[in-house]
C-alpha positions in Angstrom: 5.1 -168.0 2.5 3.7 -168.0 6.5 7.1 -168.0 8.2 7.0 -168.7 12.1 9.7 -168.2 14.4 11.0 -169.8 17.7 13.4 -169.6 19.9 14.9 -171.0 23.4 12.3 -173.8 24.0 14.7 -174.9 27.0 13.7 -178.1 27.3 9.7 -176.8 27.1 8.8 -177.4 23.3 6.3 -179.6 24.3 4.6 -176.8 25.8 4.4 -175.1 22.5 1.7 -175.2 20.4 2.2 -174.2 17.0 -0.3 -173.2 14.1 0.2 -174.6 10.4 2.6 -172.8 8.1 5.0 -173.0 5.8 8.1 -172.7 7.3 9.3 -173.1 11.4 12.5 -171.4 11.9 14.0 -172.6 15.4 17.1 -170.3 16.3 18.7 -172.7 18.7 18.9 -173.7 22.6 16.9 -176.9 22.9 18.8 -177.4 26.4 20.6 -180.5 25.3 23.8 -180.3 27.4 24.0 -182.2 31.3 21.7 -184.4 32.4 19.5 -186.7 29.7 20.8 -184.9 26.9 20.6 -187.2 24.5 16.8 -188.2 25.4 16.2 -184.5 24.8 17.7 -184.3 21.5 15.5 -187.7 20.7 12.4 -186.0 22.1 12.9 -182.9 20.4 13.8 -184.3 17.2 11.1 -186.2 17.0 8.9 -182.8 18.3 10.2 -180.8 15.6 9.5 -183.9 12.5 5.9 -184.1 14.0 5.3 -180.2 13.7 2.8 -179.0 11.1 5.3 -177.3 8.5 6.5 -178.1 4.6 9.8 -177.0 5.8 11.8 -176.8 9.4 15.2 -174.8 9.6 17.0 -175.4 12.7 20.3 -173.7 14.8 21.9 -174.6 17.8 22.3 -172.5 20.4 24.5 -171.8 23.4 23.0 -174.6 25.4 23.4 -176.8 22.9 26.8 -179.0 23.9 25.4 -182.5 22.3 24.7 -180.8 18.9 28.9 -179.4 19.5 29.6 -182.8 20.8 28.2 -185.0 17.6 29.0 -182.8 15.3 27.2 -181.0 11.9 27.6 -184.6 9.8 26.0 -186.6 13.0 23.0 -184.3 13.4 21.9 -183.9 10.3 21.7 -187.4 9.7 20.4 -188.7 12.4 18.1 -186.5 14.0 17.6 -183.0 11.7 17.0 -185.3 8.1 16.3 -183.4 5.0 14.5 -186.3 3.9 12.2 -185.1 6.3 12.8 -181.6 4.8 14.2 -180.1 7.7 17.4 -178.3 7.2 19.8 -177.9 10.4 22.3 -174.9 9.6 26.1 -174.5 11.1 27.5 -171.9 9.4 25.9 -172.8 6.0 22.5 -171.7 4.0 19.4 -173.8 2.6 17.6 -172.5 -0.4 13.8 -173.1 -0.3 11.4 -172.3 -2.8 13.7 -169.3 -4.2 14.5 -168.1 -0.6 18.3 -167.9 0.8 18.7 -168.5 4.3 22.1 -168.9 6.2 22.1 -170.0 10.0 24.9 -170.3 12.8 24.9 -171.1 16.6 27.8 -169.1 17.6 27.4 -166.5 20.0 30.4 -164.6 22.0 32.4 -166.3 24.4 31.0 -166.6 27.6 30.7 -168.3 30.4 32.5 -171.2 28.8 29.3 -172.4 27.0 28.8 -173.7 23.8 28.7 -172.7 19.9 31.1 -169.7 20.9 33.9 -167.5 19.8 35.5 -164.9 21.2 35.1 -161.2 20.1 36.8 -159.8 17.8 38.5 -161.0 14.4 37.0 -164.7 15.4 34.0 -164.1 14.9 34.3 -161.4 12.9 35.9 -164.8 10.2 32.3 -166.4 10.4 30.5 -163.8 9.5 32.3 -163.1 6.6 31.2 -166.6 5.4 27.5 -165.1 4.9 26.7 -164.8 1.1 26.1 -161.5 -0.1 22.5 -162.2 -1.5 21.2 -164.3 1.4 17.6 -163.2 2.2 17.4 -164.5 5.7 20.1 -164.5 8.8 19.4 -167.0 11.4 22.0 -166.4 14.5 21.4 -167.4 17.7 22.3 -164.1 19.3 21.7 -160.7 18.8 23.8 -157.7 16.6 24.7 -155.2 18.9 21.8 -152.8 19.8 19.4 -154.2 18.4 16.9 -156.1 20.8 20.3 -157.5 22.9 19.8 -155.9 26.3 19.2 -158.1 29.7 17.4 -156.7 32.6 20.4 -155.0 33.7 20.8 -152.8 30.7 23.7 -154.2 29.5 23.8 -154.6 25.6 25.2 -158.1 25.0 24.6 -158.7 21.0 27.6 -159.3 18.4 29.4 -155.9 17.2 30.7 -157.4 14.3 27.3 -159.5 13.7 26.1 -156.0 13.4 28.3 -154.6 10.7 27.8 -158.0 8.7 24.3 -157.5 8.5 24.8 -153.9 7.6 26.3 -155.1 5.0 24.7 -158.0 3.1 21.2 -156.0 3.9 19.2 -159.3 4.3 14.8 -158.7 4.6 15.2 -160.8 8.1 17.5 -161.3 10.5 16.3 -163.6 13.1 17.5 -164.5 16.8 16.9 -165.2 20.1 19.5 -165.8 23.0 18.2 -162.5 25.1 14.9 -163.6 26.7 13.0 -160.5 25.7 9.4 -161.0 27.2 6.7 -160.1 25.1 9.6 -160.7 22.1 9.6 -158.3 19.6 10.6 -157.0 15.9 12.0 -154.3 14.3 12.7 -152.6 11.2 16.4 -150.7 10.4 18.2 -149.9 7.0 15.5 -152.1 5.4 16.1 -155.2 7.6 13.6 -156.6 9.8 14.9 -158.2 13.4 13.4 -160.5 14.9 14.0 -161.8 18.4 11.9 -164.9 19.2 12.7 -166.4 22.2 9.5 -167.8 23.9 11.0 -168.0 27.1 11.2 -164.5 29.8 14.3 -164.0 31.8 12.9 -166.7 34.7 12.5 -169.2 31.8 8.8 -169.2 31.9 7.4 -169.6 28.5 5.3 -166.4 27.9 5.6 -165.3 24.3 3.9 -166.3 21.3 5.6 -167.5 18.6 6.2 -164.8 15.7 4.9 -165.3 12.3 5.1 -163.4 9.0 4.3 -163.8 5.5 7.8 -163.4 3.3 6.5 -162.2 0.1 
């Protein structure tokens, strides 16, 4: 199964050009909040329909207010249509072709963006809704430590996120949220991370998308 993995288009999916595959996993912040929102959710949905995959899985992300704004119910059927086999996750999993994947949008509080929740026994409550024998996380931030520092060496990623993943021991746990540049994976306590945001830190898009093969 040839897995590729996306993350903080920002408005710039256009820009991307993707091989074929079987699965595109996007891990949230289209840019749909402010000005012509809603024409980029319309663009973008029809972007992501268009792309050359069985199966899409889609997030929201911290930039994300229209998604917040409509609501789960409202996006997934009218713009992320499973008809169209492409699964949009809010706290919730997706099973394809034997594989268990659970996604969420919410990152901690901050700034007064979107998809949030504060630190702490908050959060801690959604990740505690992860099934014990999922096979793939899809967050749109970071745990704690792992691949979650800015440019001012500050670790940002979820604490609790962290211990949850500990935890249910999933083969992937993938993210963006940090603009890493170059993006990067790693293996710890038989999990691999994955941060795949395409964008750097000046939101110019420099990465390559990542791609695996789940076997």
């Amino acid at each position: 199964m040839k897995i590729t993995c996306v993350a903080d288009t920002h408005r710039s999916h256009n820009d991307l050009k993707l091989d074929r595959g079987d699965i595109l996993i996007f891990a949230g912040d289209i840019d749909c909040w402010g000005n012509n929102a809603k024409l980029v959710l319309k663009d973008f949905s029809y972007w992501l329909k268009i792309q050359p995959f069985k199966y899409k899985i889609i997030i929201g992300g911290n930039h994300d207010e229209l998604l917040e704004k409509l609501g789960y119910n409202i996006i997934k059927n009218d713009y992320f249509k499973e008809q169209d086999n492409i699964f949009y996750l809010e706290n919730n999993n997706c099973i394809i072709e034997g594989i268990k994947f659970w996604g969420s949008p919410i990152t901690p509080a901050f700034n007064n963006w979107f998809f949030s929740a504060n630190r702490g026994n908050e959060i801690a409550k959604i990740w505690k809704k992860i099934p014990k024998d999922t096979d793939v996380i899809i967050t749109h931030g970071p745990p704690y430590g792992v691949l979650d520092e800015t440019l001012r060496g500050e670790k940002v990623g979820c604490y609790d996120l962290g211990l949850a993943v500990i935890k249910i021991e999933p083969r992937y746990h993938i993210f963006g949220h940090i603009h890493l540049e170059g993006g990067k994976a790693v293996f710890q306590n038989g999990t691999t991370f994955i941060n795949c945001s395409v964008l750097d830190e000046d939101y110019d898009l420099v990465n390559e998308p990542i791609i695996f093969n789940y076997e």
